[in-house]
C-alpha positions in Angstrom: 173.6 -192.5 -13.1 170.6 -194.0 -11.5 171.7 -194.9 -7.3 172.9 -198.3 -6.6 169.4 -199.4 -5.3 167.5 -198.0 -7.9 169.9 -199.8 -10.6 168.9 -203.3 -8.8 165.6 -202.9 -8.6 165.1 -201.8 -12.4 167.8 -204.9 -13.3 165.1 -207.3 -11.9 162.3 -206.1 -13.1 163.6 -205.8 -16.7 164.6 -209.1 -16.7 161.6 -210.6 -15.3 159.9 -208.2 -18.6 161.9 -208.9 -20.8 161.9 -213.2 -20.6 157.9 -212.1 -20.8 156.5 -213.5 -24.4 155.4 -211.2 -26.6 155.5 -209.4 -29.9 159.0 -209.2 -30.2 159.6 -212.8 -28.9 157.5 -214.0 -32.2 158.9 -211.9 -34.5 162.0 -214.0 -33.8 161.0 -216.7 -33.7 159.1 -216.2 -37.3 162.4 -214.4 -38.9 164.5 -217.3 -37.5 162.2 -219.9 -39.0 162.1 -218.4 -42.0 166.2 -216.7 -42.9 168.1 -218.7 -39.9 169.8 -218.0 -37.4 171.1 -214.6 -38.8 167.7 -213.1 -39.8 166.2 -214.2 -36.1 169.5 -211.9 -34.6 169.3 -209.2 -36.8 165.5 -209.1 -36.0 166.3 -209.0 -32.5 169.1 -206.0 -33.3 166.5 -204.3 -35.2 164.1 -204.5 -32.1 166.3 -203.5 -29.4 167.5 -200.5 -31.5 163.7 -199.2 -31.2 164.4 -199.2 -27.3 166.5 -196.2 -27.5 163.9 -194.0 -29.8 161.2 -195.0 -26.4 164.1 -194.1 -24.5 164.9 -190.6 -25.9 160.8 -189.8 -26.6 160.8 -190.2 -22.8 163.3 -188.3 -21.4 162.7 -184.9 -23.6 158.8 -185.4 -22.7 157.3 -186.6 -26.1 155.9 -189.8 -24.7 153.9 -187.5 -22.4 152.0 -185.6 -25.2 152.1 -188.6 -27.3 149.9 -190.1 -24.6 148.1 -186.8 -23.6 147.3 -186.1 -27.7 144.6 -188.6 -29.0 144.7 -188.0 -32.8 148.9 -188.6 -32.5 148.5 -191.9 -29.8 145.2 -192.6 -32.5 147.8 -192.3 -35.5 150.6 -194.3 -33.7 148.1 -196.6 -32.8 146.9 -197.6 -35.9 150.4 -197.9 -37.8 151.3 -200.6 -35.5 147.8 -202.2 -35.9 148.3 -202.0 -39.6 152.1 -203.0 -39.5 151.0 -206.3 -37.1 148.0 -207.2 -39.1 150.4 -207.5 -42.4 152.9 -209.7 -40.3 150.5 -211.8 -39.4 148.8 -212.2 -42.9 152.4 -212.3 -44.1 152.9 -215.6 -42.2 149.1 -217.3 -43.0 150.2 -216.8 -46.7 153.4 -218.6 -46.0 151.5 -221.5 -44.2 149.3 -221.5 -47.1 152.0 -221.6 -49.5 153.4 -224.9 -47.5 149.9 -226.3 -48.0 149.8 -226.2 -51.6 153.5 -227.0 -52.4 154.1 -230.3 -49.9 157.6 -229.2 -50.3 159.3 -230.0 -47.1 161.1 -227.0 -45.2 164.8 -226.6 -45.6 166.8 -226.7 -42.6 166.4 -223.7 -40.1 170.1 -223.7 -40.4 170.5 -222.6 -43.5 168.0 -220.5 -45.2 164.4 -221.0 -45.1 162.0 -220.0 -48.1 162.1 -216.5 -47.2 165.5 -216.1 -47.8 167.3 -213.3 -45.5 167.6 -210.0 -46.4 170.0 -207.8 -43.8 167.8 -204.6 -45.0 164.8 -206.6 -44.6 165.7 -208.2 -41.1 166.3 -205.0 -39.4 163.1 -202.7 -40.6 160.7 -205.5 -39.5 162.2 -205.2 -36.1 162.7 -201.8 -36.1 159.1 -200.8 -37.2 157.4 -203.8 -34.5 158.9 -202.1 -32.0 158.8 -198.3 -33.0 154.9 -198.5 -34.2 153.9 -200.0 -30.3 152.2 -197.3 -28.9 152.4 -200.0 -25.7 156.0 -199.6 -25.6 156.3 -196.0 -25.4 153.6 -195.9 -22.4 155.6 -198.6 -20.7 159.1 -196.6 -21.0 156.9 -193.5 -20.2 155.0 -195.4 -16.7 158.0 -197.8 -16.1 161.4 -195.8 -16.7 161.2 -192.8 -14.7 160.8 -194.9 -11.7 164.1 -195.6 -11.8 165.5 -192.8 -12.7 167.3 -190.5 -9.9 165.9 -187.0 -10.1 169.1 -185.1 -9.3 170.9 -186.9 -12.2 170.8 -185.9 -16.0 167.1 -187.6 -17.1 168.2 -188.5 -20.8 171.4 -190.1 -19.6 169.9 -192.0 -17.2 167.1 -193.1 -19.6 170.1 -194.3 -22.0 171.7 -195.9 -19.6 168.4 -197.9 -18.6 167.9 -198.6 -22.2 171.3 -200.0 -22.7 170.9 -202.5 -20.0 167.2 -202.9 -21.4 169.6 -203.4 -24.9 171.7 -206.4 -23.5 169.2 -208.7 -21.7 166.8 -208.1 -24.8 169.5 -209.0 -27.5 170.6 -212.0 -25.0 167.7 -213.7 -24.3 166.2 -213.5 -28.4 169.2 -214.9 -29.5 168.7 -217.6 -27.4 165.1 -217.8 -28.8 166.7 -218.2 -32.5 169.1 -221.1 -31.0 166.5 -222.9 -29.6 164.1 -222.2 -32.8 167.7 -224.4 -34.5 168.1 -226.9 -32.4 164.2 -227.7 -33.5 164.9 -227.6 -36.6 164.2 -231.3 -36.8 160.3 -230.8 -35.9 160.3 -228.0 -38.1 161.5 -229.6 -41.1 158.6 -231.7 -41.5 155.7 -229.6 -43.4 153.0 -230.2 -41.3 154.3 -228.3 -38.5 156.0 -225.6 -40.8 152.5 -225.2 -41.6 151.2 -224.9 -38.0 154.3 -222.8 -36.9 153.2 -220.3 -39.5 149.8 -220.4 -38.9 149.8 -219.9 -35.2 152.0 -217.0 -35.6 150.2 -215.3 -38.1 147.2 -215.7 -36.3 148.7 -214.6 -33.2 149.9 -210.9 -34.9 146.3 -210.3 -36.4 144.4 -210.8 -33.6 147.5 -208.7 -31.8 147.0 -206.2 -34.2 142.7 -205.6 -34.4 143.2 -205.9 -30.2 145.6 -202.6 -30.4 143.4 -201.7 -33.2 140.5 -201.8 -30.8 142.7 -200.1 -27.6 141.1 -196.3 -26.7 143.2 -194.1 -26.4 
């Protein structure tokens, strides 16, 4: 177990990380919008599961020829490009589906026009956060730094990635609460509309930017 300092130090900068808007924070709130409240938490479990794969890569050493290979960090970083770009075209097809229907959007509550699919929920999450080539260099730059060297590496790295676990699964389920208690504004179609659209524009240009990253 990482010393007592070491422990602190990594608690506050995860936080501070993990409040950080990203990716995973839109994912989310997309899922959320679109299944409720269950499909926004499962996301989240889905996402926080990937933590422990960056985890383990790290501890045995695969990060480090991950990052030192370029045709496997070129590989890796194209499936997320790919898997990004087709979240975000996923969600411009939903805003233009709002367009052309008028319909308003059910409450966020319930279940949105997207339905929620457990199986569904869980590989989005899974795959966002598995297929970022940015996440394994993070656990491989940030984790070790925290890690005491006379302890057990892939222990400690567990450990970390626990912790990393908890705040992540805290604070996105408080994401999909407050995405709920909005579920006024989001009711009406117009901002349905723009809710989709910004996100989905948001993951394409995501993905051609990671698309664009050299190696």
């Amino acid at each position: 177990m990482p010393s007592a300092d070491l422990f602190w130090a990594y608690l506050i900068a995860i936080s501070l990380l993990t409040v950080t808007p990203g990716v995973d924070t839109l994912l989310v709130m997309r899922n959320t919008a679109r299944g409720g409240l269950r499909d926004g938490v499962v996301t989240s479990l889905g996402i926080c599961s990937g933590l422990f794969v960056h985890a383990t890569l790290s501890a045995v050493g695969i990060s480090l020829i991950l990052v030192q290979t370029a045709w496997a960090f070129t590989a890796v970083k194209w499936l997320g490009a790919l898997y990004l770009i087709w979240l975000g075209l996923s969600s411009l097809r939903q805003a233009w589906r709002t367009s052309g229907s008028g319909s308003p959007m059910p409450a966020v509550s319930g279940v949105g026009e997207g339905g929620y699919r457990l199986s569904r929920s869980l590989r989005e999450g899974v795959l966002s956060n598995v297929l970022n080539p940015k996440t394994a260099l993070f656990y491989m730059a940030f984790l070790p730094q925290f890690i005491d060297p006379q302890g057990a590496a892939f222990t400690q790295s567990i450990l970390l990635a626990s912790v990393h676990f908890v705040l992540a699964m805290i604070w996105q389920a408080l994401v999909a609460v407050m995405i709920l208690k909005s579920r006024r504004w989001g009711a009406k179609p117009r901002l349905k509309r723009l809710m989709h659209g910004l996100t989905g524009g948001v993951f394409v240009a995501l993905g051609t930017r990671l698309a664009l990253t050299q190696p």
